[in-house]
DOSEGU-843987 format. One record per residue (C-alpha): residue number from 0; residue in one letter; x, y, z. Coordinates in pm, 1 decimal, padded with zeros to 6 digits, always signed. Layout:
BEGIN
+-----+--------+----------+----------+----------+
: num : residu :        x :        y :        z :
+-----+--------+----------+----------+----------+
: NUM :      A :        X :        Y :        Z :
...
+-----+--------+----------+----------+----------+
This chain:
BEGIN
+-----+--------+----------+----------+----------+
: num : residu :        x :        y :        z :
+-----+--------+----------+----------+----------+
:   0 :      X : +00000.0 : +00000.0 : +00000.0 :
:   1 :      X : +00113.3 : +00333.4 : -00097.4 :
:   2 :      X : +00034.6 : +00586.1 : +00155.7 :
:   3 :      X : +00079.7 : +00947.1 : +00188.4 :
:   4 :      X : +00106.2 : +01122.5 : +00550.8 :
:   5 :      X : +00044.8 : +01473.2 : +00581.3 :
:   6 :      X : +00157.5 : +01590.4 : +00925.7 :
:   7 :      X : +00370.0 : +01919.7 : +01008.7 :
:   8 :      X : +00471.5 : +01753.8 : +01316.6 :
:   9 :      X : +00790.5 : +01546.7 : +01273.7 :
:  10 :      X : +00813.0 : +01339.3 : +01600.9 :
:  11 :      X : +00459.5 : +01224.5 : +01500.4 :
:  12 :      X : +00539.7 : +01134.0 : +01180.0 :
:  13 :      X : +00893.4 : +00930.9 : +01283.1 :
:  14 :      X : +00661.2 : +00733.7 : +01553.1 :
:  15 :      X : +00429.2 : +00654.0 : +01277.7 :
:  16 :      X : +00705.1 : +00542.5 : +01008.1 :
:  17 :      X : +00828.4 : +00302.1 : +01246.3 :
:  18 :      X : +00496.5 : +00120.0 : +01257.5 :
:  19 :      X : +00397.6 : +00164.1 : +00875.2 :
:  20 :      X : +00759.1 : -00016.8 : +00799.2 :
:  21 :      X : +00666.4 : -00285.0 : +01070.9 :
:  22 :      X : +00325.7 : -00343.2 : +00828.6 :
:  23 :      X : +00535.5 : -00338.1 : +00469.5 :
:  24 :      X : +00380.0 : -00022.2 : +00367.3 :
:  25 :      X : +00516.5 : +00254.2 : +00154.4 :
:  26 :      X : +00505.9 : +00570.8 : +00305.8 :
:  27 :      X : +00583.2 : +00944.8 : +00225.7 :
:  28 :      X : +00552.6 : +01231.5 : +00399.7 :
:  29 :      X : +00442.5 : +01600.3 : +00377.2 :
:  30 :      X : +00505.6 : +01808.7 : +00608.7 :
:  31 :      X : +00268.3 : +02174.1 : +00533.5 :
:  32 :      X : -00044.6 : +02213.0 : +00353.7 :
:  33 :      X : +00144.2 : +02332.2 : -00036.9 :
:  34 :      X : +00378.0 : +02035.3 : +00001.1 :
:  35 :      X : +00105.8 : +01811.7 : +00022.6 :
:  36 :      X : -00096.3 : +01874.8 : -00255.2 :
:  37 :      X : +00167.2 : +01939.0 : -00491.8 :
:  38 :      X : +00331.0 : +01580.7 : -00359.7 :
:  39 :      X : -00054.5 : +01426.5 : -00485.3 :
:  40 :      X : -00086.5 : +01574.4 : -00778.8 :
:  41 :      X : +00238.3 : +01423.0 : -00898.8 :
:  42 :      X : +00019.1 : +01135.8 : -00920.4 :
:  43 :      X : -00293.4 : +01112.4 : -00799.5 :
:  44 :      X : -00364.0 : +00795.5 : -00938.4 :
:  45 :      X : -00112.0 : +00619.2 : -00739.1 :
:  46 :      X : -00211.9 : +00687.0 : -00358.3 :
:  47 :      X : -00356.5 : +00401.2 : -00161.9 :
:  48 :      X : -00456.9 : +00606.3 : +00137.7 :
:  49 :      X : -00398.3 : +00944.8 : +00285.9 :
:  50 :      X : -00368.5 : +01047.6 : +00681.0 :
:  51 :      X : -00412.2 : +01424.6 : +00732.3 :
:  52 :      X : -00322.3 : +01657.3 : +01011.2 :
:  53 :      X : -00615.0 : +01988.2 : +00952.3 :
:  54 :      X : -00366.2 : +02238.4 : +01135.4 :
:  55 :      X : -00093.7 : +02253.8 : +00927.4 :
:  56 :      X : +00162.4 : +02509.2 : +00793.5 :
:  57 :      X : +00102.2 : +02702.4 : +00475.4 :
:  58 :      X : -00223.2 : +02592.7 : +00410.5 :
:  59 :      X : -00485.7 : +02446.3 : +00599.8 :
:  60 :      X : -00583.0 : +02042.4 : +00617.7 :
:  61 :      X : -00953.5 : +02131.1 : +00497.2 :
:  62 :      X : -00841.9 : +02324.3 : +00186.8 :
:  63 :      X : -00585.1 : +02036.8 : +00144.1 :
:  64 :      X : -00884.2 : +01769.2 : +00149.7 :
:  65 :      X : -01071.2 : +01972.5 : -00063.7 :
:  66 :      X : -00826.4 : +01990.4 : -00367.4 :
:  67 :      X : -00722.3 : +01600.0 : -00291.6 :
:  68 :      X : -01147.9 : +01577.5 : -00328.0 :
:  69 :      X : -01107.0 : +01752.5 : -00669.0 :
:  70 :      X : -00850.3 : +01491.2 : -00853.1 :
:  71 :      X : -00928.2 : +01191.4 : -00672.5 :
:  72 :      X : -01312.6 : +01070.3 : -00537.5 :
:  73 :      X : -01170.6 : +00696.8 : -00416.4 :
:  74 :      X : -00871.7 : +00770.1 : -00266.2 :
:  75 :      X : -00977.6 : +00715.7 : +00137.1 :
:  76 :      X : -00846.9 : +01030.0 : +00374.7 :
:  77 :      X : -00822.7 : +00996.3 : +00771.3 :
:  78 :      X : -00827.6 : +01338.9 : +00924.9 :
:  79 :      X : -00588.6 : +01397.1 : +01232.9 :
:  80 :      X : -00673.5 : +01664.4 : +01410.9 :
:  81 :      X : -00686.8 : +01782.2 : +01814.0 :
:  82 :      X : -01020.5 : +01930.6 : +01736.8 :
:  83 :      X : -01274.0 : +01751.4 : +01874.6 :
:  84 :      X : -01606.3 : +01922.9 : +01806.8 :
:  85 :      X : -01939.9 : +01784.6 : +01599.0 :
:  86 :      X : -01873.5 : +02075.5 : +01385.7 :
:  87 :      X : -01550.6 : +02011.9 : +01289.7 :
:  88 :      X : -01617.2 : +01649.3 : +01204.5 :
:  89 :      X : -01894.7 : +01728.0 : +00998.5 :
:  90 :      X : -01700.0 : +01986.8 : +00809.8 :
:  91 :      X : -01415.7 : +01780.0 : +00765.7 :
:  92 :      X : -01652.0 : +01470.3 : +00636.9 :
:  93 :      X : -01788.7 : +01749.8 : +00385.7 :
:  94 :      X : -01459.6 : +01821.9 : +00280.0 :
:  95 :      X : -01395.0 : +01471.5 : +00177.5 :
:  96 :      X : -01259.7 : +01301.3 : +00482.2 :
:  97 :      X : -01393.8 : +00902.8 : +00521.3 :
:  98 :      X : -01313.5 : +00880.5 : +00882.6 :
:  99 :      X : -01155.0 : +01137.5 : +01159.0 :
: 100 :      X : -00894.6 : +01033.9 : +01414.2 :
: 101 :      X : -00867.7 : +01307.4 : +01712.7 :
: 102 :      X : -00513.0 : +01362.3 : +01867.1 :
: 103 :      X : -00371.7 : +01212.4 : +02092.8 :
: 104 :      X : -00407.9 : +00859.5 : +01954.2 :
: 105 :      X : -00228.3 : +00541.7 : +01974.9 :
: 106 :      X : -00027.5 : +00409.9 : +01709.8 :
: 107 :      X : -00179.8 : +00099.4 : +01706.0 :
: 108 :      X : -00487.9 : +00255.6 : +01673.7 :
: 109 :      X : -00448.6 : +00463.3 : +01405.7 :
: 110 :      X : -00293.0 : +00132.5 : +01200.4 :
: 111 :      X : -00582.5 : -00054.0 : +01247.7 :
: 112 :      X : -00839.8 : +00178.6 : +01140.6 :
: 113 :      X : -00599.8 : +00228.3 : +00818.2 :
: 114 :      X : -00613.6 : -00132.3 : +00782.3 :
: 115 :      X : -01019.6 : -00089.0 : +00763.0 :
: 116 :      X : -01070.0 : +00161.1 : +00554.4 :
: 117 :      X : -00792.3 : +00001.6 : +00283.5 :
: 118 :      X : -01048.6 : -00344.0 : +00338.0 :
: 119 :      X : -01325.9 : -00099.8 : +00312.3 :
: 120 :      X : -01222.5 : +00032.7 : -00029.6 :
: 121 :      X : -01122.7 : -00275.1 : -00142.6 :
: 122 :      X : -01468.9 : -00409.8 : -00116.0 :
: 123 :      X : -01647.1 : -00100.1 : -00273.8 :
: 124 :      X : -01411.2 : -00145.5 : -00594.8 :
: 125 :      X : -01465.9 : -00519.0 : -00631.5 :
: 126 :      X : -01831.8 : -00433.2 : -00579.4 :
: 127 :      X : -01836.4 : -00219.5 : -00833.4 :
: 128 :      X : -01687.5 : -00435.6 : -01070.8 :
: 129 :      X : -01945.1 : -00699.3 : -01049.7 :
: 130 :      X : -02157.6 : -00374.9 : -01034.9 :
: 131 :      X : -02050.6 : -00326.2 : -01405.3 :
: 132 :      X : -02198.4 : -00690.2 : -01529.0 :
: 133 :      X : -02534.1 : -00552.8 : -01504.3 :
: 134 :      X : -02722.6 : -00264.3 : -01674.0 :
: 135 :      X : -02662.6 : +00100.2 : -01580.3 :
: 136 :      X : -03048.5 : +00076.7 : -01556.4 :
: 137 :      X : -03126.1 : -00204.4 : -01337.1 :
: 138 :      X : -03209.9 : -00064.1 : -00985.1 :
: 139 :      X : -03041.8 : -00307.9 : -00673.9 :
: 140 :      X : -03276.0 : -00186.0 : -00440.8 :
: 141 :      X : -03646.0 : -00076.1 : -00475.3 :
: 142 :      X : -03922.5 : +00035.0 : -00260.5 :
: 143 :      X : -04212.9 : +00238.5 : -00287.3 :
: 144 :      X : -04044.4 : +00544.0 : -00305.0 :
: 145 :      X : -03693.9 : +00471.0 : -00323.7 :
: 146 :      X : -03462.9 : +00311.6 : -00584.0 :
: 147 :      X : -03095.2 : +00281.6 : -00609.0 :
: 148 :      X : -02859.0 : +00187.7 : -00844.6 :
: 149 :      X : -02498.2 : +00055.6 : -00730.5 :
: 150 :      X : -02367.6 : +00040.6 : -01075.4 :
: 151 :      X : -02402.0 : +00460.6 : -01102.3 :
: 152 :      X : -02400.5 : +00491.8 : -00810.9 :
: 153 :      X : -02678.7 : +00731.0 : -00760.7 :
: 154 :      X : -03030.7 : +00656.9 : -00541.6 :
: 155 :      X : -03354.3 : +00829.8 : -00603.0 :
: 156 :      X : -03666.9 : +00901.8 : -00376.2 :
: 157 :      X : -03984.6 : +00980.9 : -00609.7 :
: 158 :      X : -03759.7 : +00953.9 : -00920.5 :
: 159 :      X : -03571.2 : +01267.1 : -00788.4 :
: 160 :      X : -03180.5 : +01238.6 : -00777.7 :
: 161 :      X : -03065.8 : +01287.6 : -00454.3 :
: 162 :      X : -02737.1 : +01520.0 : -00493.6 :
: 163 :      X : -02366.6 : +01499.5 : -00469.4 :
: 164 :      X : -02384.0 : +01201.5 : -00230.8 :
: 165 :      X : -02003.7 : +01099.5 : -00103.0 :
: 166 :      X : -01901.1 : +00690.5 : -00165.5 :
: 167 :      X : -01932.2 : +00686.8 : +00239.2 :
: 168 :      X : -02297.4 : +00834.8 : +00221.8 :
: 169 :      X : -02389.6 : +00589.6 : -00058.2 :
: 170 :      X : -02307.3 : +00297.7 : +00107.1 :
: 171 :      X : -02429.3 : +00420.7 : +00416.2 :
: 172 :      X : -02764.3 : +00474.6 : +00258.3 :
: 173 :      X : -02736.9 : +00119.9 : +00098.4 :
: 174 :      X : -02642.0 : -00019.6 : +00394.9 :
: 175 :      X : -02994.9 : +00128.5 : +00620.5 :
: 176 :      X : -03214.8 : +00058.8 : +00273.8 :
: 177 :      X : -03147.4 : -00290.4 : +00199.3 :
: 178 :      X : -03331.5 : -00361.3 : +00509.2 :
: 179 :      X : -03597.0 : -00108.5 : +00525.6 :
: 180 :      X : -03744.3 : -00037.9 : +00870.7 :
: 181 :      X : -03453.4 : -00264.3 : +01065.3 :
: 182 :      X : -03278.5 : -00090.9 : +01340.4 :
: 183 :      X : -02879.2 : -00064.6 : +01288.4 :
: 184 :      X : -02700.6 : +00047.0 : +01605.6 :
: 185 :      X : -02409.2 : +00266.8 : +01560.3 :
: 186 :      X : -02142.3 : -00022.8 : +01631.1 :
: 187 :      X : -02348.6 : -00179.4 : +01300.7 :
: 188 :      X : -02299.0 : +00075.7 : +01113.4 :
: 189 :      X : -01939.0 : +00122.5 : +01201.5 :
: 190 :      X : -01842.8 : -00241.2 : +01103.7 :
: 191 :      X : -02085.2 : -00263.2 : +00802.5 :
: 192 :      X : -02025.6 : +00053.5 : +00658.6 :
: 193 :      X : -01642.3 : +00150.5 : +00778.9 :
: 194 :      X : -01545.8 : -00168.0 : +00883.8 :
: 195 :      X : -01432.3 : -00071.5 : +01243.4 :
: 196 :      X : -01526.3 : -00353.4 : +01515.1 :
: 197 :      X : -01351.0 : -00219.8 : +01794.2 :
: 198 :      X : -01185.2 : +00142.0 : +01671.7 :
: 199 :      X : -01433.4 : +00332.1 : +01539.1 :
: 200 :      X : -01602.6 : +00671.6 : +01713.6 :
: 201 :      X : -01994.1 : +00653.3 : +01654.8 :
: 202 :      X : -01975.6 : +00997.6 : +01619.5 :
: 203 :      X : -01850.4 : +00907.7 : +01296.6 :
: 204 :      X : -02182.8 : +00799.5 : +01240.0 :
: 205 :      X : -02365.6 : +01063.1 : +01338.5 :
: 206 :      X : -02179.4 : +01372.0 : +01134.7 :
: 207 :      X : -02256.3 : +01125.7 : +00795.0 :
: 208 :      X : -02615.5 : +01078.4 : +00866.7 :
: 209 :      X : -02649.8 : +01452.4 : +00911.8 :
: 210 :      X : -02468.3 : +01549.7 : +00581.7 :
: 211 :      X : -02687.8 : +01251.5 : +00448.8 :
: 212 :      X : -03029.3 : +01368.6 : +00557.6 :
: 213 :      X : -02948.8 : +01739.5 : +00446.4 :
: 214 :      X : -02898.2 : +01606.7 : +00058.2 :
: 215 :      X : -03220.2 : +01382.6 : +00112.3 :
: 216 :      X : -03416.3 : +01645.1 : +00253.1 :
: 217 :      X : -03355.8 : +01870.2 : -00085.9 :
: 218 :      X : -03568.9 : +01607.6 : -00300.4 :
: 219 :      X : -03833.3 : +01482.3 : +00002.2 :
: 220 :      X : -03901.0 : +01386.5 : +00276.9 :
: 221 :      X : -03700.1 : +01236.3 : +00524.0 :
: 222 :      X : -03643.3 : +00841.5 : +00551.7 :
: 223 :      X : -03366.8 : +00802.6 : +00759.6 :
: 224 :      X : -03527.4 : +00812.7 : +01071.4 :
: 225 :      X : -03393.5 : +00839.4 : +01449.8 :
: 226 :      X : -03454.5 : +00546.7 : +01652.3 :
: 227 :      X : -03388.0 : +00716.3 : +02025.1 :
: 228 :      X : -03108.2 : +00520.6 : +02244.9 :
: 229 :      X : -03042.3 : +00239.8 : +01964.1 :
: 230 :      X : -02958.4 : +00432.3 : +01606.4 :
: 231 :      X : -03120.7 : +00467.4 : +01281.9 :
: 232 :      X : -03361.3 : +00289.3 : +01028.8 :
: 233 :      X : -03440.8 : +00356.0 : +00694.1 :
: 234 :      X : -03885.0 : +00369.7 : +00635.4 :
: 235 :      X : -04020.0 : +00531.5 : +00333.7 :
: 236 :      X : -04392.9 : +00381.1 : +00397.3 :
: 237 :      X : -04498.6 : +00703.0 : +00544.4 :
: 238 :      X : -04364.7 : +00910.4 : +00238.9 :
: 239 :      X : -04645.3 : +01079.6 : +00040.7 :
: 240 :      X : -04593.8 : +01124.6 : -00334.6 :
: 241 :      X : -04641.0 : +01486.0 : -00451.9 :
+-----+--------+----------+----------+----------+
């Protein structure tokens, strides 16, 4: 795996070398915000996985996930950052970020939540090859209101298109309809969608369905629904056509 670190602080990144060497990995580093993008854009095509500290040098780790976002829509980002707020997760998420690791962490940690997300990724591509085998019209999952397509990659609710949904929200909004009206806690969703078991914050979960129900609620109504103290379902049976 080919995997590009973007941290301004060098002790970090010499701890962190030591352990991506220990796993056979192949590992640069950038070390401020112009570095960094103008390391990926050497060849965007060839990153396996990104780690990125948001207060760097130069220019800042959003704006940095944000151009990455521009070249690349697969390549998975981890965001490392000391800030710890909803806000901040849920901006970083809308900047492009597939999962968000807060400072201080444990090395150990922050390998094994790499080690998801690469499985994670790995599974979307190889579903999306088989994807390919069927028509670009054939919709995986129907319901009264609500179709999607894994093979474009786009989902619908009353034939409308709902927009500019990330590969995270996708399969997150797979993952709730393919069982519509089943209630997935927020450990589910963590190993379903992200693959983390043990590692994973469920606030993870929560900043995606927000971002998620913001893009549904510009076409309808809403069908991701709250289910207090356990998680979330997906119901459309209360939707009314207009």
């Amino acid at each position: 795996m080919k995997l590009l670190m973007i941290e301004d602080n060098k002790s970090v990144s010499e701890m962190m070398q030591m352990f991506f060497q220990k796993e056979g990995w192949d590992v640069s580093f950038a070390y401020d915000g112009i570095e960094a993008v103008n390391m990926f854009n050497e060849d965007p095509d060839s990153w396996d996985m990104i780690t990125l500290d948001l207060n760097l040098p130069k220019k800042d780790g959003m704006e940095v996930a944000k151009e990455i976002r521009s070249k690349s829509k697969a390549v998975p980002i981890i965001m490392l950052t000391a800030r710890d707020s909803d806000s901040d997760q849920v901006l970083g998420f809308e900047m492009g970020a597939d999962d968000y690791v807060t400072k201080p962490f444990s090395p150990i940690t922050l390998v094994a939540r790499i080690k998801a997300l690469q499985r994670r990724a790995h599974n979307e591509q190889q579903a999306a090859a088989d994807d390919e085998k069927s028509a670009d019209n054939e919709y995986q999952i129907a319901t009264k209101h609500f179709k999607l397509n894994t093979n474009t990659r786009e989902a619908y609710l009353d034939d409308k298109l709902i927009p500019d949904l990330t590969p995270k929200e996708f399969e997150l909004l797979k993952t709730l309809a393919q069982k519509p009206r089943q209630v997935f806690s927020r450990e589910q969703l963590l190993e379903l969608v992200w693959d983390y078991e043990y590692y994973g914050d469920e606030r993870t979960v929560d900043a995606h369905v927000k971002k998620l129900r913001q893009k549904i609620e510009r076409v309808g109504p809403q069908v991701i629904q709250t289910v207090w103290g356990v998680g979330y379902k997906f119901d459309d049976s209360e939707v009314d056509s207009k």
